[in-house]
mmCIF entry with sequence, helices, sheets and N, C-alpha, C, O atoms, coordinates in Angstrom:
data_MODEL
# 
_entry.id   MODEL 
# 
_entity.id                         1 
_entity.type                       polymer 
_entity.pdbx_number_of_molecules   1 
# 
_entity_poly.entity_id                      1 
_entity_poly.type                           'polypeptide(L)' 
_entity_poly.nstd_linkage                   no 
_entity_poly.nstd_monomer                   no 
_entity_poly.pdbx_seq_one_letter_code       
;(UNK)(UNK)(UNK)(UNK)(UNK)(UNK)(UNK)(UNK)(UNK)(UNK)(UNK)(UNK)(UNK)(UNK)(UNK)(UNK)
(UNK)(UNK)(UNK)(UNK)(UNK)(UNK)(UNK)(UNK)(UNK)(UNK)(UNK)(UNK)(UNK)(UNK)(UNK)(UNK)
(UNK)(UNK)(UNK)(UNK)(UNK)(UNK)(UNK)(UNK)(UNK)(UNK)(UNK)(UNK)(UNK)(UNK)(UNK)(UNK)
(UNK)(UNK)
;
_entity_poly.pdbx_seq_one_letter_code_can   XXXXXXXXXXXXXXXXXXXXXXXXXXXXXXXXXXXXXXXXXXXXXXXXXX 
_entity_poly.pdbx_strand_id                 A 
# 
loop_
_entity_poly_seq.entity_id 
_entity_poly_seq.num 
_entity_poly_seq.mon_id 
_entity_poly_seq.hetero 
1 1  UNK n 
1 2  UNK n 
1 3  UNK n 
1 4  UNK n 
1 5  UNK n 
1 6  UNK n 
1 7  UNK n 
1 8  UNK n 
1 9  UNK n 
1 10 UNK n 
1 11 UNK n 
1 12 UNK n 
1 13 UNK n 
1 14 UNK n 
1 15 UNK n 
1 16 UNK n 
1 17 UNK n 
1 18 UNK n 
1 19 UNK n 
1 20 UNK n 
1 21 UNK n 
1 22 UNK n 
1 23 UNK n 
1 24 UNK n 
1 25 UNK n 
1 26 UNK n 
1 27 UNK n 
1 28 UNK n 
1 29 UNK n 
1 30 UNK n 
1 31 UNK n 
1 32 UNK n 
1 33 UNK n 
1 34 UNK n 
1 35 UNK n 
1 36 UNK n 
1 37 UNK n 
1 38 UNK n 
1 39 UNK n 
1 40 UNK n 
1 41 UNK n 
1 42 UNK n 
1 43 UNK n 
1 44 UNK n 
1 45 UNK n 
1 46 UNK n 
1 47 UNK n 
1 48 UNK n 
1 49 UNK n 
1 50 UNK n 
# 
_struct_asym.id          A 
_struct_asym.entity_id   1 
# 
_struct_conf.conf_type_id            HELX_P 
_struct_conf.id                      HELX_P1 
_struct_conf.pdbx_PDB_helix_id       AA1 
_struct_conf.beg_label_comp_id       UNK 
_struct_conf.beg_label_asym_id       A 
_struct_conf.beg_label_seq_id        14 
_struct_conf.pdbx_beg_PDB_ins_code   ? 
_struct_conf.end_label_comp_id       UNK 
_struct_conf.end_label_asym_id       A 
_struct_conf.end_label_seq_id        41 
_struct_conf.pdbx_end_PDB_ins_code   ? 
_struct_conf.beg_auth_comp_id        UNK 
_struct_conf.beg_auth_asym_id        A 
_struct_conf.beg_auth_seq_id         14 
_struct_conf.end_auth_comp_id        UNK 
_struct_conf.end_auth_asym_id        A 
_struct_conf.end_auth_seq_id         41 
_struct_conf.pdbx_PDB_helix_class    1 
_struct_conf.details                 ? 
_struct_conf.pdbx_PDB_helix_length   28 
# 
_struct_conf_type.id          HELX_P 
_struct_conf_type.criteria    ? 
_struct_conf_type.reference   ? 
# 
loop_
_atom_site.group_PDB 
_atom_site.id 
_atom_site.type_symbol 
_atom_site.label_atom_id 
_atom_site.label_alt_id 
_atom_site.label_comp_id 
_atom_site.label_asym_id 
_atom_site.label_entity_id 
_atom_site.label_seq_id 
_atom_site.pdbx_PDB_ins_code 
_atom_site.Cartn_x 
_atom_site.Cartn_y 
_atom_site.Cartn_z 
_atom_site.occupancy 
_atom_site.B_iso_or_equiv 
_atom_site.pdbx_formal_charge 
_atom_site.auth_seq_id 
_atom_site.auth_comp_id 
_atom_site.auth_asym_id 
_atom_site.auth_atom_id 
_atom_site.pdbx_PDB_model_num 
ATOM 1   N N  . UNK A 1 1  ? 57.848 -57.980 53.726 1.00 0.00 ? 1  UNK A N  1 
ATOM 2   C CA . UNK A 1 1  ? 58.205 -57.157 54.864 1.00 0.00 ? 1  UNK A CA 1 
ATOM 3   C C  . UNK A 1 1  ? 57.075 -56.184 55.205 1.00 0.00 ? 1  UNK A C  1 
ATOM 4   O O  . UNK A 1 1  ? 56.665 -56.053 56.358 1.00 0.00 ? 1  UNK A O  1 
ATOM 5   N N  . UNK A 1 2  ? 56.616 -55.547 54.224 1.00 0.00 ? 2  UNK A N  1 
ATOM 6   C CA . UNK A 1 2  ? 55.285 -55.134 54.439 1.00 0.00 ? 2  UNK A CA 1 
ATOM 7   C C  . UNK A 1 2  ? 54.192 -55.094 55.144 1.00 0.00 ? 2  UNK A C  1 
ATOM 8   O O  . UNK A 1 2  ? 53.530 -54.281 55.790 1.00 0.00 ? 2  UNK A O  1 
ATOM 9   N N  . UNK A 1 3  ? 54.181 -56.452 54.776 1.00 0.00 ? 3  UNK A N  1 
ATOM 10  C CA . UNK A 1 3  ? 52.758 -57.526 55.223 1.00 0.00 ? 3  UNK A CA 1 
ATOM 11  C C  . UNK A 1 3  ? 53.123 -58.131 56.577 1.00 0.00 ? 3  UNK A C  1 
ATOM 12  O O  . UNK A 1 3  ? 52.209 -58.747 57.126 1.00 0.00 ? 3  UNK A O  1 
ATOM 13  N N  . UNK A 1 4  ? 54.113 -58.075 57.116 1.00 0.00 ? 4  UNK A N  1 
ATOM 14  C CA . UNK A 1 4  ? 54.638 -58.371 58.549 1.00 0.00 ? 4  UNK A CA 1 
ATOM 15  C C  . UNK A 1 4  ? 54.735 -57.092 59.495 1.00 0.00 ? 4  UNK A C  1 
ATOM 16  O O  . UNK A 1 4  ? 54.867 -57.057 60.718 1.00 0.00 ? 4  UNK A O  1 
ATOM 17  N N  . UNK A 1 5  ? 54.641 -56.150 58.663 1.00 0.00 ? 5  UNK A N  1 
ATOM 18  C CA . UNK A 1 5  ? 54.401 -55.156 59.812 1.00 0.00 ? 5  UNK A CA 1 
ATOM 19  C C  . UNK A 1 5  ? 53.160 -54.550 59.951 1.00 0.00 ? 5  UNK A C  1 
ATOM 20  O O  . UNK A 1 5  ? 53.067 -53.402 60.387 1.00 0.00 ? 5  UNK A O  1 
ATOM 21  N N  . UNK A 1 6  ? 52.081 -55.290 59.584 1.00 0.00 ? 6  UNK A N  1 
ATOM 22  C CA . UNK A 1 6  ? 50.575 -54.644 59.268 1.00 0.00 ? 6  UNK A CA 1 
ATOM 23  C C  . UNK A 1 6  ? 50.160 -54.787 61.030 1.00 0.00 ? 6  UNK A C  1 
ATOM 24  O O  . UNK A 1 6  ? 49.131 -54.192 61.349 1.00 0.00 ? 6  UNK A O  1 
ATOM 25  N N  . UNK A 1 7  ? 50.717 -55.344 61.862 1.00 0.00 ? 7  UNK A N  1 
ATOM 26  C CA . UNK A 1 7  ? 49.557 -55.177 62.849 1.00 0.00 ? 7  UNK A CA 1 
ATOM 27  C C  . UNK A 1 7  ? 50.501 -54.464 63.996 1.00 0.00 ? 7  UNK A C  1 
ATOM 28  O O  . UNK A 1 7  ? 50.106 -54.489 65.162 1.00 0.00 ? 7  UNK A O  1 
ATOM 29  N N  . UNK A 1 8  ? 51.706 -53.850 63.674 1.00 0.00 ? 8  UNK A N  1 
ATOM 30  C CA . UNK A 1 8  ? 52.427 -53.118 64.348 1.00 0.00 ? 8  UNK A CA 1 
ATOM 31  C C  . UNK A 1 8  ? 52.454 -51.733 64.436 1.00 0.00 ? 8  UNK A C  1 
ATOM 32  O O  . UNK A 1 8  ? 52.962 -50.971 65.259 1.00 0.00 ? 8  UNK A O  1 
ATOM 33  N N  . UNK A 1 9  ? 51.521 -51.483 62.979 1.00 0.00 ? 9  UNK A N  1 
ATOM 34  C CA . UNK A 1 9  ? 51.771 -50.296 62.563 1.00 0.00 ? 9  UNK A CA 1 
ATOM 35  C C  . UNK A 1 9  ? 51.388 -49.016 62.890 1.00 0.00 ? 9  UNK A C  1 
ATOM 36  O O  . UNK A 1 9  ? 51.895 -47.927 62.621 1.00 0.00 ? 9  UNK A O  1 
ATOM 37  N N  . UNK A 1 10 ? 50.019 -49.451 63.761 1.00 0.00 ? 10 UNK A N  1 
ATOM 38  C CA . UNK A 1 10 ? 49.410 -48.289 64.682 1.00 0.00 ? 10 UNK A CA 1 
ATOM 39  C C  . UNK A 1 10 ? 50.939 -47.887 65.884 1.00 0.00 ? 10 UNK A C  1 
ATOM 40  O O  . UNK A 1 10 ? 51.317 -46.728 66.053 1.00 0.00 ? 10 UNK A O  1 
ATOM 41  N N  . UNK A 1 11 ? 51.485 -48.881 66.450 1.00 0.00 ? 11 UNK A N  1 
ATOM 42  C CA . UNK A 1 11 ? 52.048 -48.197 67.971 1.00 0.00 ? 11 UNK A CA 1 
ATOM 43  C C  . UNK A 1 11 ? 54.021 -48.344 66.929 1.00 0.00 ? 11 UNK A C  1 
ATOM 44  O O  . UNK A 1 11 ? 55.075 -48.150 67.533 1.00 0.00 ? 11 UNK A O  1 
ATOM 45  N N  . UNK A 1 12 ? 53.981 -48.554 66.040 1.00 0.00 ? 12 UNK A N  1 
ATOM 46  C CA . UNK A 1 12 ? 55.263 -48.280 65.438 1.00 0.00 ? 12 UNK A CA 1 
ATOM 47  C C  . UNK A 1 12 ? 55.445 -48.212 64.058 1.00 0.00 ? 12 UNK A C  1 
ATOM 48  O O  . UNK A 1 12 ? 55.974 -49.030 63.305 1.00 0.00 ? 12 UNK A O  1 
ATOM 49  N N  . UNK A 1 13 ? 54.752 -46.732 63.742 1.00 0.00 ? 13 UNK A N  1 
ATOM 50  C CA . UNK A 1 13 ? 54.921 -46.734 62.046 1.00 0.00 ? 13 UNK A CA 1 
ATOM 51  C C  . UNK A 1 13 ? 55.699 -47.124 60.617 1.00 0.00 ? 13 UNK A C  1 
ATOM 52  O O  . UNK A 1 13 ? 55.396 -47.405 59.458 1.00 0.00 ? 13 UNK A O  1 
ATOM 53  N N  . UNK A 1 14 ? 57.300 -46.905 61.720 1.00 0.00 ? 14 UNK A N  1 
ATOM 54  C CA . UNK A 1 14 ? 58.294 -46.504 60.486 1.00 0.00 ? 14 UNK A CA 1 
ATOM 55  C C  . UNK A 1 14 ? 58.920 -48.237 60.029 1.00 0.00 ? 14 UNK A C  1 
ATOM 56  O O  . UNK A 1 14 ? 59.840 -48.613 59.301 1.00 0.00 ? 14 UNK A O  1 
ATOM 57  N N  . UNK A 1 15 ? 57.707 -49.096 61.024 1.00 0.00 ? 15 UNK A N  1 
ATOM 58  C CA . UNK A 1 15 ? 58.248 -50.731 60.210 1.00 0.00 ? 15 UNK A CA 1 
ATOM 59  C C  . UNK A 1 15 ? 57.461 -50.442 58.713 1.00 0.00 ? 15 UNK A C  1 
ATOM 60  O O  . UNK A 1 15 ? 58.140 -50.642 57.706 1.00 0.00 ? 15 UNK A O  1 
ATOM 61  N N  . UNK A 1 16 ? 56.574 -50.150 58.606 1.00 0.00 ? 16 UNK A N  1 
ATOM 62  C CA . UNK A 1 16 ? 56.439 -49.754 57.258 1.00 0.00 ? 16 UNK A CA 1 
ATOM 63  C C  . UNK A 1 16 ? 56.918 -49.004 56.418 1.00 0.00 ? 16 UNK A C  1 
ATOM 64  O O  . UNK A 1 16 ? 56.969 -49.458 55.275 1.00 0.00 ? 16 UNK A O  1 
ATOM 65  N N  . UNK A 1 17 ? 57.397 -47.719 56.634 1.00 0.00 ? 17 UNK A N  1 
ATOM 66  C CA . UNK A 1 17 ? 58.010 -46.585 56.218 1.00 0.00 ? 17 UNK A CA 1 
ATOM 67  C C  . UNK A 1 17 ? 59.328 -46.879 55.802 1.00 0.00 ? 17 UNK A C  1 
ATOM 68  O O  . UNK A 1 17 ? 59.237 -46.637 54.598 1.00 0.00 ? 17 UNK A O  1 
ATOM 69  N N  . UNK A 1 18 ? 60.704 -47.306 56.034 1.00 0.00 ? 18 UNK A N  1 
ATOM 70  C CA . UNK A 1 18 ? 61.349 -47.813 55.625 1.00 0.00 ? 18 UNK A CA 1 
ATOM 71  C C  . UNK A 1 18 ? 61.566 -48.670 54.740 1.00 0.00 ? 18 UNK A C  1 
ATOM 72  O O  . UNK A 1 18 ? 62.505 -48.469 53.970 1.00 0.00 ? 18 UNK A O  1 
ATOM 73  N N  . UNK A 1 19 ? 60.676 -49.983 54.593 1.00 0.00 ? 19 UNK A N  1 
ATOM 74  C CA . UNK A 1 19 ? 60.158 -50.671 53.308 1.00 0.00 ? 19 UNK A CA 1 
ATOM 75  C C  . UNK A 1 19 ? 60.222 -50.198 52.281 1.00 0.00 ? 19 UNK A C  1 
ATOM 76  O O  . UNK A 1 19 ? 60.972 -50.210 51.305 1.00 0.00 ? 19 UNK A O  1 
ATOM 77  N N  . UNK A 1 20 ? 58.915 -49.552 52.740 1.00 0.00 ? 20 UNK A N  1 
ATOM 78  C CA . UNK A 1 20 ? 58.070 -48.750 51.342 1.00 0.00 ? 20 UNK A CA 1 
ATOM 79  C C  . UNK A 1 20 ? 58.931 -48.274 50.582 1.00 0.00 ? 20 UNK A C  1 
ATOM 80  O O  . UNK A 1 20 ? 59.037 -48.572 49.392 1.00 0.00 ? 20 UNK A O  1 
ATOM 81  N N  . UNK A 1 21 ? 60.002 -47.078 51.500 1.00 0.00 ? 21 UNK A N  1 
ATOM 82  C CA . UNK A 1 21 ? 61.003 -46.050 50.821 1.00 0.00 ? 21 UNK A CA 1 
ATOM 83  C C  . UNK A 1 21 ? 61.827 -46.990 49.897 1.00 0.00 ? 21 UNK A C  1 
ATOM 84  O O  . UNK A 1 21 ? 62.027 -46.800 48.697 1.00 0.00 ? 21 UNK A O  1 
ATOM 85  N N  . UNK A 1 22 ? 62.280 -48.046 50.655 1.00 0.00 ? 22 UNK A N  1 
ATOM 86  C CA . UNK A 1 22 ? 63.341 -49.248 49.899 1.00 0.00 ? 22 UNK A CA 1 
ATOM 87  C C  . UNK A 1 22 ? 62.424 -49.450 48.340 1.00 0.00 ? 22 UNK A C  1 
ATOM 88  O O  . UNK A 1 22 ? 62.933 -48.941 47.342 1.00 0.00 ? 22 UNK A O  1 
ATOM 89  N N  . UNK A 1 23 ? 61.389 -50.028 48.228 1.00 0.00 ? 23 UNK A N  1 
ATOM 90  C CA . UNK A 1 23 ? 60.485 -50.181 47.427 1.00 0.00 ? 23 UNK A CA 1 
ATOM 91  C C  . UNK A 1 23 ? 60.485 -49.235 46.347 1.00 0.00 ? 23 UNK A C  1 
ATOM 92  O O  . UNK A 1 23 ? 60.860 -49.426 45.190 1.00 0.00 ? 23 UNK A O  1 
ATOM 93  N N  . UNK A 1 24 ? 60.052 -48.267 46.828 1.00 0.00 ? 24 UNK A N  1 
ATOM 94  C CA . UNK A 1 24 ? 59.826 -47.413 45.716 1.00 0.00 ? 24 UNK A CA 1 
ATOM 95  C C  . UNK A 1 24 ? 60.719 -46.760 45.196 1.00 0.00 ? 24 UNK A C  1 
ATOM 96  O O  . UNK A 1 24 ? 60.501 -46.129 44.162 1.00 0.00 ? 24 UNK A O  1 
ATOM 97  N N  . UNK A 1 25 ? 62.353 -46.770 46.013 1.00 0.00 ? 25 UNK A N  1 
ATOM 98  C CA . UNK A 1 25 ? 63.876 -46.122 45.174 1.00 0.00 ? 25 UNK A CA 1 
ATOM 99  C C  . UNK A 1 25 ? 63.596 -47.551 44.162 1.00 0.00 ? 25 UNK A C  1 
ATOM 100 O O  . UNK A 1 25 ? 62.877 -47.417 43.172 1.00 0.00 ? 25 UNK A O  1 
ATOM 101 N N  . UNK A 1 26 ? 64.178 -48.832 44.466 1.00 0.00 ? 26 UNK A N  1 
ATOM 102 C CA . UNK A 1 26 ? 64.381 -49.461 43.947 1.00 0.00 ? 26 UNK A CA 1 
ATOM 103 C C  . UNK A 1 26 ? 63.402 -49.867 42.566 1.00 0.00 ? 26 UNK A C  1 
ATOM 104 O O  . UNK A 1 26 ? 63.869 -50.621 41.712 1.00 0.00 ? 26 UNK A O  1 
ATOM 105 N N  . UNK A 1 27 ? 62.223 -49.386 42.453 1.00 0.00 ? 27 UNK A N  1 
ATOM 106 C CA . UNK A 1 27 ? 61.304 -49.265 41.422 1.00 0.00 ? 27 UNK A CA 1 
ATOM 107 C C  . UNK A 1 27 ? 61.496 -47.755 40.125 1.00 0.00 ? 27 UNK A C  1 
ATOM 108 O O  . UNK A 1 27 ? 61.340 -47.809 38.906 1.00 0.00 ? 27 UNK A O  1 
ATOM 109 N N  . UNK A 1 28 ? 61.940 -46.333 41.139 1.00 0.00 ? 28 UNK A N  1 
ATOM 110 C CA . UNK A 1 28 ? 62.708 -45.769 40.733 1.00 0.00 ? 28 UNK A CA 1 
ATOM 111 C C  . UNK A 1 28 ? 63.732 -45.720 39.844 1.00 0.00 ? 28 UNK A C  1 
ATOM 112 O O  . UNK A 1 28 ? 63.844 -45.268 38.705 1.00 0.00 ? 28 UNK A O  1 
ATOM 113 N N  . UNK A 1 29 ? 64.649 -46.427 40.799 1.00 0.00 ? 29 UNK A N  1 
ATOM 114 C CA . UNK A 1 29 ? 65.999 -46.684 40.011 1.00 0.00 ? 29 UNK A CA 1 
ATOM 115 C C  . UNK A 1 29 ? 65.662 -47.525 38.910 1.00 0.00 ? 29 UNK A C  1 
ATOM 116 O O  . UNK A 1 29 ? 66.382 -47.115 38.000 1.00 0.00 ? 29 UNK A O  1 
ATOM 117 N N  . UNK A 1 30 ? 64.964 -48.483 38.473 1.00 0.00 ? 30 UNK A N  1 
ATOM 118 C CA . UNK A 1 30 ? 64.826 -49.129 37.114 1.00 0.00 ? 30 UNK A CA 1 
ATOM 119 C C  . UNK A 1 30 ? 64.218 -48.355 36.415 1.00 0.00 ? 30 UNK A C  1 
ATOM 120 O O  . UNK A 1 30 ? 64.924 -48.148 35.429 1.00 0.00 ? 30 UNK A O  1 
ATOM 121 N N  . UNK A 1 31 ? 63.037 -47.634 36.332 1.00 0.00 ? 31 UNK A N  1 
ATOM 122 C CA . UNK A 1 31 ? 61.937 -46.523 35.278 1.00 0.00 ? 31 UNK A CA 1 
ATOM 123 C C  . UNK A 1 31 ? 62.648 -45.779 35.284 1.00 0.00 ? 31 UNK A C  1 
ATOM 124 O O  . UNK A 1 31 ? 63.261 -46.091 34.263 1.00 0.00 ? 31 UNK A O  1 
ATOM 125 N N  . UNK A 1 32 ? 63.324 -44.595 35.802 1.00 0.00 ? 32 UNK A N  1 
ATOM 126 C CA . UNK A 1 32 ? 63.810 -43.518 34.896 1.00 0.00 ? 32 UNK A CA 1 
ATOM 127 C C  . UNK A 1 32 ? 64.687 -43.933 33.924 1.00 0.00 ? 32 UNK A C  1 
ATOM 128 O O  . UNK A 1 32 ? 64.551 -43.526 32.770 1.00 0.00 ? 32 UNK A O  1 
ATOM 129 N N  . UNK A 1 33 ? 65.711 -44.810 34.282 1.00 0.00 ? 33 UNK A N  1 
ATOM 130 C CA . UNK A 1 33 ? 66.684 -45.200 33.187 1.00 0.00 ? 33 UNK A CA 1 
ATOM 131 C C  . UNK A 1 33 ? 66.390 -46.055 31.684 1.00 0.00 ? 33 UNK A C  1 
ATOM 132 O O  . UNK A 1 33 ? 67.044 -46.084 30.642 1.00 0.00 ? 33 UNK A O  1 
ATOM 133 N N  . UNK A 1 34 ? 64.778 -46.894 32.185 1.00 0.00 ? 34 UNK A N  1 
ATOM 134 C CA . UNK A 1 34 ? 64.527 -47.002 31.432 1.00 0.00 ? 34 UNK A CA 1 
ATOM 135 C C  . UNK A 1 34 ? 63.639 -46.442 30.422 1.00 0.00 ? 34 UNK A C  1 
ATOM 136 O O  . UNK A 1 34 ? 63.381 -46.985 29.348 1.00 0.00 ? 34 UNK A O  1 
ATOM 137 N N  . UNK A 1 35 ? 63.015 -44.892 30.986 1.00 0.00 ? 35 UNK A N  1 
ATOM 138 C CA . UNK A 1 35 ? 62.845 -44.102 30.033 1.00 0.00 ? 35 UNK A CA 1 
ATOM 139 C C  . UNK A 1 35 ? 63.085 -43.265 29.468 1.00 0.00 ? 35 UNK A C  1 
ATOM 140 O O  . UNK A 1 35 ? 62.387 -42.735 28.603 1.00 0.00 ? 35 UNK A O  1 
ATOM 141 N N  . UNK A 1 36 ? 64.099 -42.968 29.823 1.00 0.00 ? 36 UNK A N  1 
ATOM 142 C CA . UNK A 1 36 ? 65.613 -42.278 29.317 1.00 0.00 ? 36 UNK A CA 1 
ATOM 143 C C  . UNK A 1 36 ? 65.873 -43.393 28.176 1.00 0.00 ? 36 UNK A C  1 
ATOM 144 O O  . UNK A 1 36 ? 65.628 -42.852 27.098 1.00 0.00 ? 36 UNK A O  1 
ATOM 145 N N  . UNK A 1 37 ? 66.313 -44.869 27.964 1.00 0.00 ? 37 UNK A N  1 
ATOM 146 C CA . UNK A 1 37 ? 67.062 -45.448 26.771 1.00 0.00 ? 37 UNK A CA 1 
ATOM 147 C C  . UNK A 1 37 ? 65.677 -45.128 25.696 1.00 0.00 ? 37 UNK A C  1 
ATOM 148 O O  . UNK A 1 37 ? 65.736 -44.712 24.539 1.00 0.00 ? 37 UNK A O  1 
ATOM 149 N N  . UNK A 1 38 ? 64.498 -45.458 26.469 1.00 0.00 ? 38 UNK A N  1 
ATOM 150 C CA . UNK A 1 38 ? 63.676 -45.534 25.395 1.00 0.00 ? 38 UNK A CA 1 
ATOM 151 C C  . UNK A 1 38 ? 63.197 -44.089 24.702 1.00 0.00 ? 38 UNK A C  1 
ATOM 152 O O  . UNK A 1 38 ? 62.694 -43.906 23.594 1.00 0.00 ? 38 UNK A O  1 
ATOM 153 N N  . UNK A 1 39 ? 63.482 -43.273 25.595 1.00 0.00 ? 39 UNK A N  1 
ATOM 154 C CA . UNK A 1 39 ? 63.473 -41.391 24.688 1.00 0.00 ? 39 UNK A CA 1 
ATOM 155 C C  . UNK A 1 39 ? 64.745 -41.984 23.708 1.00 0.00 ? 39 UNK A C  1 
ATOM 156 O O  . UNK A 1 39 ? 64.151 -42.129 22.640 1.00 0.00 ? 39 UNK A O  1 
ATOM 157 N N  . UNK A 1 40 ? 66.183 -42.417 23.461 1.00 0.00 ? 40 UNK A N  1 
ATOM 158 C CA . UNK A 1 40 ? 67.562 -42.090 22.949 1.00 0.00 ? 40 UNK A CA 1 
ATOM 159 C C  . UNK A 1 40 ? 67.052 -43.329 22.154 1.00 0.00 ? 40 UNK A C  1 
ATOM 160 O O  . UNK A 1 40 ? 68.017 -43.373 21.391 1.00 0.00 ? 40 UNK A O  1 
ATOM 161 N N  . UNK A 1 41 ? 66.459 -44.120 21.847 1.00 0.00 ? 41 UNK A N  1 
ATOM 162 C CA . UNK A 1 41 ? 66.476 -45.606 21.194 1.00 0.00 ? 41 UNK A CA 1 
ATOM 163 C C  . UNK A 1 41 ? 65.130 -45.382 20.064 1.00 0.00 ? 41 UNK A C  1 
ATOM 164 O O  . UNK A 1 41 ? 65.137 -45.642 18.861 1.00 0.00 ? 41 UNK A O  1 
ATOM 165 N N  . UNK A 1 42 ? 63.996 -44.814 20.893 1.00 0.00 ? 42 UNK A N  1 
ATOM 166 C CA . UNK A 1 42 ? 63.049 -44.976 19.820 1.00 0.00 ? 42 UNK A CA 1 
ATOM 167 C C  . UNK A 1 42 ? 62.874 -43.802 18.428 1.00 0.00 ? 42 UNK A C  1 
ATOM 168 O O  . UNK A 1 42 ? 62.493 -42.637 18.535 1.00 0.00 ? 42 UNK A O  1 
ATOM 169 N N  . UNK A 1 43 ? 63.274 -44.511 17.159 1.00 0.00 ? 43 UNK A N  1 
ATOM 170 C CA . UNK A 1 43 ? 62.816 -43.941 16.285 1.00 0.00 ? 43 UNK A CA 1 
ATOM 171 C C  . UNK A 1 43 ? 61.774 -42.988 15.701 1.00 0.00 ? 43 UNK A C  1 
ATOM 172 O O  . UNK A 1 43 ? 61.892 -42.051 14.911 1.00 0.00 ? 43 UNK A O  1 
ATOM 173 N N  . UNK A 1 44 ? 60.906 -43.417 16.216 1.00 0.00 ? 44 UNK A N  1 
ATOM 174 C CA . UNK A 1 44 ? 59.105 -42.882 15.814 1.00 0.00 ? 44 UNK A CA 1 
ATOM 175 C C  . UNK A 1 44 ? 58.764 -41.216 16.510 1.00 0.00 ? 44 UNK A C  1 
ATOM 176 O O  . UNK A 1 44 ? 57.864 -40.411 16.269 1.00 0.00 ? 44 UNK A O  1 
ATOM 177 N N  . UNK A 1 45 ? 60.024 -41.176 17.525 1.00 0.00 ? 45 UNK A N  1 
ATOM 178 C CA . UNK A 1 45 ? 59.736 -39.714 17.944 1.00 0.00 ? 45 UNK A CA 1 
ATOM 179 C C  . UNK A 1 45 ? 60.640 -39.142 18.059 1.00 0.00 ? 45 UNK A C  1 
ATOM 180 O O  . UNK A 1 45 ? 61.597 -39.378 18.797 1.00 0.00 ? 45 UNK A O  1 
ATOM 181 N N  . UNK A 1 46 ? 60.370 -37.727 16.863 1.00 0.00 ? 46 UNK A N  1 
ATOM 182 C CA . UNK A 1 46 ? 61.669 -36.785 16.775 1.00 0.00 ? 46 UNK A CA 1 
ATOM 183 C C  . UNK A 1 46 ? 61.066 -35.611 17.346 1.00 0.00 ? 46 UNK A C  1 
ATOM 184 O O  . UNK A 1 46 ? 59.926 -35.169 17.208 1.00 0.00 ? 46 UNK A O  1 
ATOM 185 N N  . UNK A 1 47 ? 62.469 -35.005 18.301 1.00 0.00 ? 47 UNK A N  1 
ATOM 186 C CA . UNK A 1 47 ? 62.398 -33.799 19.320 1.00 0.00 ? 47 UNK A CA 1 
ATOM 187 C C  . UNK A 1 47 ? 62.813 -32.588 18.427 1.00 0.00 ? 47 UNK A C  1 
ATOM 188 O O  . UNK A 1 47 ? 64.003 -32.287 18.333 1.00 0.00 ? 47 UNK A O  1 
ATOM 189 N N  . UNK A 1 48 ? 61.976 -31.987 17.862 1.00 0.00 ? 48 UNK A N  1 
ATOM 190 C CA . UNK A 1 48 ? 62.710 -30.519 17.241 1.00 0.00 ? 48 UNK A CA 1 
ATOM 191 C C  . UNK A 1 48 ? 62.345 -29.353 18.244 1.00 0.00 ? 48 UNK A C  1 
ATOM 192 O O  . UNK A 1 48 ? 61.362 -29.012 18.903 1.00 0.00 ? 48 UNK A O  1 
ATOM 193 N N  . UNK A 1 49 ? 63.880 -28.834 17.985 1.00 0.00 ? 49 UNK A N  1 
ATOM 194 C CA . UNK A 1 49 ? 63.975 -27.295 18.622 1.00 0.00 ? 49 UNK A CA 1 
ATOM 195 C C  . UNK A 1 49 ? 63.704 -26.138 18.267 1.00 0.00 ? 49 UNK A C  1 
ATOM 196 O O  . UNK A 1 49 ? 64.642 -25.680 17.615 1.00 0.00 ? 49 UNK A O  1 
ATOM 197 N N  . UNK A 1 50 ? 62.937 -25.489 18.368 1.00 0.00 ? 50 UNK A N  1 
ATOM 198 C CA . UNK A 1 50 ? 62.477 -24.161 17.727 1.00 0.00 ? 50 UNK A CA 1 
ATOM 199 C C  . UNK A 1 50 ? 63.352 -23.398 17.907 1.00 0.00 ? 50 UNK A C  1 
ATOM 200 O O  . UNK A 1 50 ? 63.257 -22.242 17.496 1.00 0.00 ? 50 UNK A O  1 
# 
């Protein structure tokens, strides 16, 4: 979808802009959660509280 709006993009920006946003929640939404299990899962690093 991207790559189909490359020669539109000067006289109508937001065919890209919308994408992108889709793109990058959806890249979002998988990495935080998965570094959240891997802070609660991995052994090798302990959080002490002063």
């Amino acid at each position: 979808m991207l790559n189909e709006g490359k020669r539109y993009i000067r006289s109508v920006p937001y065919i890209k802009i919308f994408p992108g946003l889709a793109l990058m929640l959806i890249i979002l939404a998988f990495n935080y959660p998965g570094d959240e299990l891997r802070d609660l899962l991995d052994p090798r690093e302990t959080k002490y509280i002063d």
